[in-house]
C-alpha positions as CSV (number, residue, x, y, z in Angstrom):
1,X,-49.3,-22.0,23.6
2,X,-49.1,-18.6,25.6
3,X,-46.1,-19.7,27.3
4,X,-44.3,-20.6,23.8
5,X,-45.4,-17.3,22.5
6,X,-44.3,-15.5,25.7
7,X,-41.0,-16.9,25.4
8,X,-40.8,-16.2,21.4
9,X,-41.8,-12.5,22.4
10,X,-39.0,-12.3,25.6
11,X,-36.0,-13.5,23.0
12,X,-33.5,-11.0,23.0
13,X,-32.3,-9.9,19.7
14,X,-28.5,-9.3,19.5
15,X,-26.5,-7.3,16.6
16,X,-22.6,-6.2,16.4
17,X,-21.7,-2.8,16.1
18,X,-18.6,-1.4,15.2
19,X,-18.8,1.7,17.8
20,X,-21.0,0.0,20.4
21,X,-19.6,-3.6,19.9
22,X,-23.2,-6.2,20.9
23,X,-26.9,-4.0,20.8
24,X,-29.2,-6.2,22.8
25,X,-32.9,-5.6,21.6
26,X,-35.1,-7.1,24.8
27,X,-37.8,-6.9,26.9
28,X,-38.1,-4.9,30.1
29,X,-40.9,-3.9,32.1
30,X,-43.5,-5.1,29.3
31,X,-41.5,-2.9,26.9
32,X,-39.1,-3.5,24.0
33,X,-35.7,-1.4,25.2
34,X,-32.3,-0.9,23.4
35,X,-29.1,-1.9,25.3
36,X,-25.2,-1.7,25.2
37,X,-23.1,-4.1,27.1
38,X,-23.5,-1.6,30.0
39,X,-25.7,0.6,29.4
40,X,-29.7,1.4,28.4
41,X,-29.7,3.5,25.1
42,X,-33.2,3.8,24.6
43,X,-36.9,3.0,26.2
44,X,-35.7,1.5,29.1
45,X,-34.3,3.9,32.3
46,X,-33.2,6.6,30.1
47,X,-36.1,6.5,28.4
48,X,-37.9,7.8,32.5
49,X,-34.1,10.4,32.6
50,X,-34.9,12.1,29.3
51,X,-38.5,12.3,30.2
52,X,-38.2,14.1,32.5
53,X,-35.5,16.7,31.3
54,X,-37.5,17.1,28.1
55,X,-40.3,19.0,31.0
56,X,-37.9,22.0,31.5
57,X,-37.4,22.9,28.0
58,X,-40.9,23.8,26.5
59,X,-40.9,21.1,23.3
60,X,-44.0,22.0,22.0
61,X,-42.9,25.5,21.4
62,X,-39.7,24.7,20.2
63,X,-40.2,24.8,16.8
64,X,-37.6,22.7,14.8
65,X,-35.6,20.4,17.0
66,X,-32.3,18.5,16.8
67,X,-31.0,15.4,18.9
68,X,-27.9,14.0,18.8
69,X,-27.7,10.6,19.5
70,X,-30.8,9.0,17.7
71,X,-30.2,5.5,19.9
72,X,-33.7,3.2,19.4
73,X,-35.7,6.7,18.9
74,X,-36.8,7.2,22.2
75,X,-36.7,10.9,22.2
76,X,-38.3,11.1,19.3
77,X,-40.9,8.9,20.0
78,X,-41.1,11.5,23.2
79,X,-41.1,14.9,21.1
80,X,-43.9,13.0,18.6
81,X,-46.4,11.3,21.2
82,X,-46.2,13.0,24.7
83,X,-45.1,16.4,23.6
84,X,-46.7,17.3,20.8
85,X,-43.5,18.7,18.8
86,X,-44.9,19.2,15.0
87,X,-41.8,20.9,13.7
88,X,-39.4,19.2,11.8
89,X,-36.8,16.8,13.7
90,X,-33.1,16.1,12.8
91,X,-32.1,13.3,14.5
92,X,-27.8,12.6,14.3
93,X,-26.5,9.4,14.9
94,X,-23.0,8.2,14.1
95,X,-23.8,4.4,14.2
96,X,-25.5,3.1,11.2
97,X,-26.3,-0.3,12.7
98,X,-28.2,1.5,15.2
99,X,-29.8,3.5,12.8
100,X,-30.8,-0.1,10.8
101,X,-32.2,-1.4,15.2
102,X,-34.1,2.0,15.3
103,X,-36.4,1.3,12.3
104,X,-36.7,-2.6,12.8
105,X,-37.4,-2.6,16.2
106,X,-38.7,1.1,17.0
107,X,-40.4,1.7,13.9
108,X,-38.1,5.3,13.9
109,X,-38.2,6.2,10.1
110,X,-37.4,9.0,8.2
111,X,-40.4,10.9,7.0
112,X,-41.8,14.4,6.2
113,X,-40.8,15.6,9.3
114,X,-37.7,13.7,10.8
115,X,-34.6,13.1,9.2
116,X,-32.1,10.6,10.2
117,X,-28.4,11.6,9.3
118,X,-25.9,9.0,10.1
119,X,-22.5,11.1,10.9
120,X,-20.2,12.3,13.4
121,X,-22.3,14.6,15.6
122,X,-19.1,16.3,16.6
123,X,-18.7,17.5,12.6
124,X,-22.1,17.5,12.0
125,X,-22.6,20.5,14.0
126,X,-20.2,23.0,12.2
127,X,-22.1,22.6,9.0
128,X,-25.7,23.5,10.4
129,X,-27.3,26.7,9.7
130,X,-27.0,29.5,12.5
131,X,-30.2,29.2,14.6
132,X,-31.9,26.9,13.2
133,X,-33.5,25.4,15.9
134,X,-35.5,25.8,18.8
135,X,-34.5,22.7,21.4
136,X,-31.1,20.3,21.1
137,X,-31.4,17.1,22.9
138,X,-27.4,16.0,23.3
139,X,-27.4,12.2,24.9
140,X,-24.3,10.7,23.7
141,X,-22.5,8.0,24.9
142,X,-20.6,4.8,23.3
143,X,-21.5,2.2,26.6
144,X,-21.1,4.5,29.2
145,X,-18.1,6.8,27.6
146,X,-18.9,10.1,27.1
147,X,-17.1,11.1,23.6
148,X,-14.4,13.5,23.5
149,X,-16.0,15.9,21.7
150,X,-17.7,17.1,24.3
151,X,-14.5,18.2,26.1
152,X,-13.9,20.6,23.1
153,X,-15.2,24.1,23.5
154,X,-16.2,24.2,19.5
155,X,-18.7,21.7,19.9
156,X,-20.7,24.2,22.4
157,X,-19.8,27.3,20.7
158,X,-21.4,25.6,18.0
159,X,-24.7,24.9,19.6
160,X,-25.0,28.2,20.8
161,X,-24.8,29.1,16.9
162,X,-27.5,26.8,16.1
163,X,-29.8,27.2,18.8
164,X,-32.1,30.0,18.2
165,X,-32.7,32.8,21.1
166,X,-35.0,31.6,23.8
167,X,-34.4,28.3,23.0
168,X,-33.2,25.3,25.1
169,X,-30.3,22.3,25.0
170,X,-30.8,19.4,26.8
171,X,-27.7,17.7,27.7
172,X,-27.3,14.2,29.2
173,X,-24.0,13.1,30.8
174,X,-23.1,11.1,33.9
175,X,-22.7,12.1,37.7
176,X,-19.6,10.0,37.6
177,X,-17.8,11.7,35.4
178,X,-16.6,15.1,35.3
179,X,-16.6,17.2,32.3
180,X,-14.3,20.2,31.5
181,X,-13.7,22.1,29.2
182,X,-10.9,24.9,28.6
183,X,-10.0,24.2,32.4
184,X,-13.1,24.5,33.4
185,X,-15.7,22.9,34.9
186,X,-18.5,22.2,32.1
187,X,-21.3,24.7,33.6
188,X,-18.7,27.3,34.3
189,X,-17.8,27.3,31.0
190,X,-21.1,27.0,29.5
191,X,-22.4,30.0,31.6
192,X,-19.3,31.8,30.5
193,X,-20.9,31.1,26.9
194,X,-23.5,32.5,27.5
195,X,-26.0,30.2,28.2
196,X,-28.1,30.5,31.6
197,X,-27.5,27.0,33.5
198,X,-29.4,24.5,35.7
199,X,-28.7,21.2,36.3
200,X,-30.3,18.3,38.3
201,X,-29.2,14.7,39.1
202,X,-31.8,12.2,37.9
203,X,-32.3,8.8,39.4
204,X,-28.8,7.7,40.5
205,X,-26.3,7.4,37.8
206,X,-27.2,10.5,34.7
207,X,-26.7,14.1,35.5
208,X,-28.9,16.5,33.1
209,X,-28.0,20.4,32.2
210,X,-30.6,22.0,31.1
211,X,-29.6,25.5,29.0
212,X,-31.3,28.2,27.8
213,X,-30.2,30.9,25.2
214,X,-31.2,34.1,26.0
215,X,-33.6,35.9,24.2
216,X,-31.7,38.8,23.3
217,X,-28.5,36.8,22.3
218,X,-27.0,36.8,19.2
């Protein structure tokens, strides 16, 4: 009987998504995780990446929050349970399918204080109220492709008009792939912003930039 029910429990659950094409729900290291094709979207390694990012930017002071790229919910899950965030959370997802995996699977529901918007991240942004919020989480990826909205300089201007002063973005992309923006390399750019810069390489694939908006910006 254990084994049977061990099986049942191990039984990957597979759905079809228009943006990510087949979401694997399974088991990994005794815990449920989100995959793409290629890639872990939530729980899994990324789950270990964003945890550790999340330790540079102060989430328990940050106030109201927004992350872009809901996935399974992990971050949330982070913000809620390990870091104590109590303000409200915006989370901005553009694939509704995965929005439908993050409450069946993940139990990641909106509430009092989350809300789930399914919509372009990319437009999303530019109708947000000016500094609204205290921490951005940006992990957004179809598979392993980085969109190309985050080549566009209006996407950053943009959170740099959201993001109050003092506050932090934390931005997931890959150490693979190079990012530029207006001919420049991202960080360049983004210090050029404004925005004071560090990055780190976590485990061997995800490269993190951790920013910080001044406390005297506008």
């Amino acid at each position: 009987m254990r084994h049977w029910l061990g099986c049942a429990l191990a039984r990957p659950r597979r759905v079809e998504s228009a943006y990510s094409g087949t979401l694997e729900v399974t088991w990994y290291e005794g815990r449920k995780v989100l995959n793409s094709a290629n890639a872990n979207y939530s729980y899994g390694p990324l789950h270990q990446v964003m945890r550790y990012g999340l330790l540079f930017t102060e989430p328990a002071a940050a106030g109201n929050v927004l992350v872009l790229g809901l996935g399974g919910g992990s971050v949330v899950q982070m913000l809620r349970q390990e870091y104590q965030v109590t303000g409200a959370i915006t989370a901005v997802e553009l694939d509704p399918v995965v929005i439908q995996v993050a409450g069946e699977e993940f139990g990641i529901r909106p509430d009092a204080q989350l809300r789930i918007v399914c919509a372009d991240a990319f437009t999303w942004v530019a109708t947000a109220p000016a500094q609204a919020f205290g921490l951005i989480v940006v992990d957004l990826f179809v598979d392993l492709d980085l969109p190309a909205g985050l080549y566009t300089p209006g996407f950053w201007q943009h959170l740099w008009r959201l993001l109050r002063p003092d506050g932090y973005v934390l931005v997931n992309i890959l150490i693979s792939t190079e990012v530029w923006v207006e001919n420049q390399e991202v960080s360049s750019y983004l210090a050029e912003v404004g925005f004071l810069v560090k990055e780190m390489e976590v485990e061997e694939y995800n490269r993190l930039l951790i920013l910080r908006k001044p406390a005297k910006a506008e």
